[in-house]
N, C-alpha and C positions, 0 to 999 in steps of 0.2 A: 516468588524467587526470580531474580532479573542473573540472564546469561552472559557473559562477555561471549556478542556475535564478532566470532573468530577472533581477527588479526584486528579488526577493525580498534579496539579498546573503548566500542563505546557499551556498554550496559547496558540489554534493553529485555524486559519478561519477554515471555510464549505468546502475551497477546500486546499489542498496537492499536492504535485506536487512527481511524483516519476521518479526516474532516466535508468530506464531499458533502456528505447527506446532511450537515447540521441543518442547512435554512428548507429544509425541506419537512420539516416534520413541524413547521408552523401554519396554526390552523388560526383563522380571524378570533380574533378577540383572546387568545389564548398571551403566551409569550411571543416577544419582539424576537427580530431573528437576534440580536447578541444576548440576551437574558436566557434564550435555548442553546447557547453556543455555553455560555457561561454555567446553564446546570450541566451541561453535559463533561465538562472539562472538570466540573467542578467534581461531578460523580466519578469519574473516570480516577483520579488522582486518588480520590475512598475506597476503590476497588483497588487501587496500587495498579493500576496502569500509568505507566511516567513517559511514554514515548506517544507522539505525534505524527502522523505523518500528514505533510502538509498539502498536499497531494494540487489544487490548484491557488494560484494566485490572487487571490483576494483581496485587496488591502484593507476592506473594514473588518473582515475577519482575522487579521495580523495587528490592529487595534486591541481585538477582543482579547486575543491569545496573549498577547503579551501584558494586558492590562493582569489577568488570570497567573502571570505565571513570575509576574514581577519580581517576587520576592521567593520564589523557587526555582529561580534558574538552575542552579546547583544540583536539584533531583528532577528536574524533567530533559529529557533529551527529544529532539524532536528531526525530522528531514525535511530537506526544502527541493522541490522540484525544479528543475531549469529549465523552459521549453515552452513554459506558458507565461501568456500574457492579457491584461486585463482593460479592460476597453471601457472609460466611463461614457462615451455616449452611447452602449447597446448595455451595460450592465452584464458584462459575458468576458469570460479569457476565450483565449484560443491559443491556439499552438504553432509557434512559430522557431524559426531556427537561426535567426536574425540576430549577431551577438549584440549589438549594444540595448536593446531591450531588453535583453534576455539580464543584461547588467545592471539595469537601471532596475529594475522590476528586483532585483537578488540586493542589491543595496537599501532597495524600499522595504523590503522586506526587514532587514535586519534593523533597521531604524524604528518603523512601527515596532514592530519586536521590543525594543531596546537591547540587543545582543550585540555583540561583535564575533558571534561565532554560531557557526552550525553544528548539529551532529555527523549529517550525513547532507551531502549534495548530491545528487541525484540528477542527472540525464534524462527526461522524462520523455519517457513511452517511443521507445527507436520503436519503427511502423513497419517498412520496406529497405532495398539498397539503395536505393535514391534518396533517404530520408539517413541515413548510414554514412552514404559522401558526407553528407552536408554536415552531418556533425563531427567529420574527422576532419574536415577542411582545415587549410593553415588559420592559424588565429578564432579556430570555429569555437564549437563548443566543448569541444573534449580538453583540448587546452586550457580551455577558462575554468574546469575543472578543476583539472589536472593545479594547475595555478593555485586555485583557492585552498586547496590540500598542503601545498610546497608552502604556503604561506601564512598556515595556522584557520583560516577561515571558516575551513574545513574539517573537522577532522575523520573525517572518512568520505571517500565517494563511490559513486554505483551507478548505473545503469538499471531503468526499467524497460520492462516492453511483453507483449504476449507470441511475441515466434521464438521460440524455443530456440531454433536451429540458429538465426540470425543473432540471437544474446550470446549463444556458445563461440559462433564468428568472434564478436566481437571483444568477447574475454582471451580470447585467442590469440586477438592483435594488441590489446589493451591493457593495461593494469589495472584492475578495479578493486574494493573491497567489498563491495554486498551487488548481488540483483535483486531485482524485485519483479515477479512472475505470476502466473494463474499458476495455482494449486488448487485443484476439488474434485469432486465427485467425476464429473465429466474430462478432466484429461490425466487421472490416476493413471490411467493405463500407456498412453502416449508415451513411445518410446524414445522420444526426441526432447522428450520433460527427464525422463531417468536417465537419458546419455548427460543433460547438461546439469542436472544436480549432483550424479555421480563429479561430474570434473570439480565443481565447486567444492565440494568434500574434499576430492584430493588436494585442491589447492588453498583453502581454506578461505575460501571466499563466502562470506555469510549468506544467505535465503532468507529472502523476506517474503511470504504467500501474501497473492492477494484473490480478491474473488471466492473464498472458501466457503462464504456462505451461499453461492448463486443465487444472490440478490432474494434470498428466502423463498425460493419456489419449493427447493425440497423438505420443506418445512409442512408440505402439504400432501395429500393422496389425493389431488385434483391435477386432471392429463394437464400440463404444463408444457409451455413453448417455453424452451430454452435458447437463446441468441448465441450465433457463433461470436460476437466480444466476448462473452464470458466463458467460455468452453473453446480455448482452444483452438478456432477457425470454424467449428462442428456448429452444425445447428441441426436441431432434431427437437422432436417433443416427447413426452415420457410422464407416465400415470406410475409411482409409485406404488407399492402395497401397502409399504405402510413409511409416514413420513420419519426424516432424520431428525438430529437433534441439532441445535447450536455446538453443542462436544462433539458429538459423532463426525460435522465438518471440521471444527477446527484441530480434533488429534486427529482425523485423517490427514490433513496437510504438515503438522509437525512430524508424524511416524514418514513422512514420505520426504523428510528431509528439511524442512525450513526451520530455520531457526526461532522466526517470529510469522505469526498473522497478523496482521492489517485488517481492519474492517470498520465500518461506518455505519453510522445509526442514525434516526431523525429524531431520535428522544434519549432522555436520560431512563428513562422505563424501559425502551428497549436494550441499551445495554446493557442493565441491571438485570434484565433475563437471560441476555446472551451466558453475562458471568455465572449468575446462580447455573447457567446449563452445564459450565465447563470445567464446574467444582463441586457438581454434584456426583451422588454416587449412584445414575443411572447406569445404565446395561451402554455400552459404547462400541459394542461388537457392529462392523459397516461392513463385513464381507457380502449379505446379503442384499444392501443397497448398493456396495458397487458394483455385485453382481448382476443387476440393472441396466445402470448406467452402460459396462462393458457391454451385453447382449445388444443393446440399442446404438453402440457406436461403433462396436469394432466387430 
């Protein structure tokens, strides 16, 4: 069942599928990285996942995707990131703040694609306040936004980033229609995550989670280093009793207010387990594991 998140009007289910990890679950001799990009889109679409998130700039993977979706534009919706850029002589994006790249890199996009419109454009990953100037600056990048929305290109846009405090700043000064955040296990409790979802609710600004699986560590009852990128600034390590499920993360982060999870896989088989987990009709009770997590962080 796909939600209209909020104001926005665009349609998208409880779960997203993101593209980070596709070329990483290619093992020699196995599939080419676009033939695993291709089952995975392809599986993802059987499951009735219709929403992408495009999370960095690729453009052989904007080939694939759009080769994939050619003829389903109509039922896939997808977001496009602004913020990175792709470098063919190191094989690598990076993140930069620089508008005419950031323009050239958002028109290449839509071309490989073959669209002329996005779901959602996206601000990708505000960091600090120096990084906050830079993209409110005249002509920066919130205008070019802002623009591509006023202009149909768009028809929604957002801001992502992992400081809580500084996304709530900047909805604050800003008009946005979705964020995109850490939501999981590890900063359930962060009170700085429920002051800025509470505002979102009031204002009706959609939540998009991301991170809800913590990179599959609590999938396990082995002591696990957890990285403060994925928790919230926290870093700590933590031994389970007994491991979570793929549900167990993702209706934690919808019951704590997102409207969608985001998450990425390096196969079409791990997906296909995520989902079987989030439709199944195990036991999904997480008070005991988050009462873990809290003991160890707060």
């Amino acid at each position: 069942m796909k939600n209209r998140l909020r104001k926005t009007g665009v349609n998208i289910g409880p779960i997203a599928l993101g593209i980070e990890h596709f070329v990483k679950g290619i093992r020699k001799g196995e599939l080419t990285r676009e033939e695993n990009t291709i089952e995975i889109i392809e599986t993802a679409l059987k499951l009735g996942i219709t929403h992408f998130d495009l999370v960095f700039n690729m453009p052989y993977f904007f080939d694939t995707f759009g080769e994939v979706i050619a003829k389903k534009r109509s039922k896939v919706t997808f977001s496009a990131h602004l913020g990175t850029v792709y470098s063919e002589k190191t094989g690598k994006v990076k993140y930069t703040r620089a508008i005419q790249p950031i323009k050239k890199t958002f028109e290449d996009l839509l071309e490989r694609i073959g669209t002329d419109y996005v779901d959602i454009a996206m601000i990708q990953y505000l960091r600090n306040e120096e990084d906050y100037a830079k993209i409110i600056q005249t002509d920066g990048l919130k205008d070019y936004v802002n623009e591509l929305k006023e202009q149909g290109v768009a028809k929604a846009i957002g801001i992502s980033g992992h400081d809580y405090e500084l996304l709530s700043k900047y909805i604050d000064d800003y008009p946005v229609d979705v964020i995109m955040t850490i939501i999981n296990f590890a900063t359930a409790e962060d009170q700085s995550l429920k002051k800025l979802l509470l505002k979102c609710k009031e204002r009706g600004i959609a939540v998009i989670a991301i991170k809800a699986l913590l990179k599959g560590k609590v999938f396990s009852t082995r002591k696990e280093n957890y990285s403060a990128y994925f928790c919230g600034g926290k870093k700590f390590s933590l031994k389970l009793n007994i491991p979570a499920t793929a549900k167990q993360c993702l209706k934690l982060a919808l019951s704590l207010g997102a409207d969608t999870v985001v998450f990425g896989v390096k196969t079409a088989r791990e997906l296909e387990e995520n989902i079987k987990s989030f439709h199944s009709d195990e036991e999904s009770e997480i008070s005991s594991i988050q009462r873990q997590f809290s003991e160890i962080i707060y």
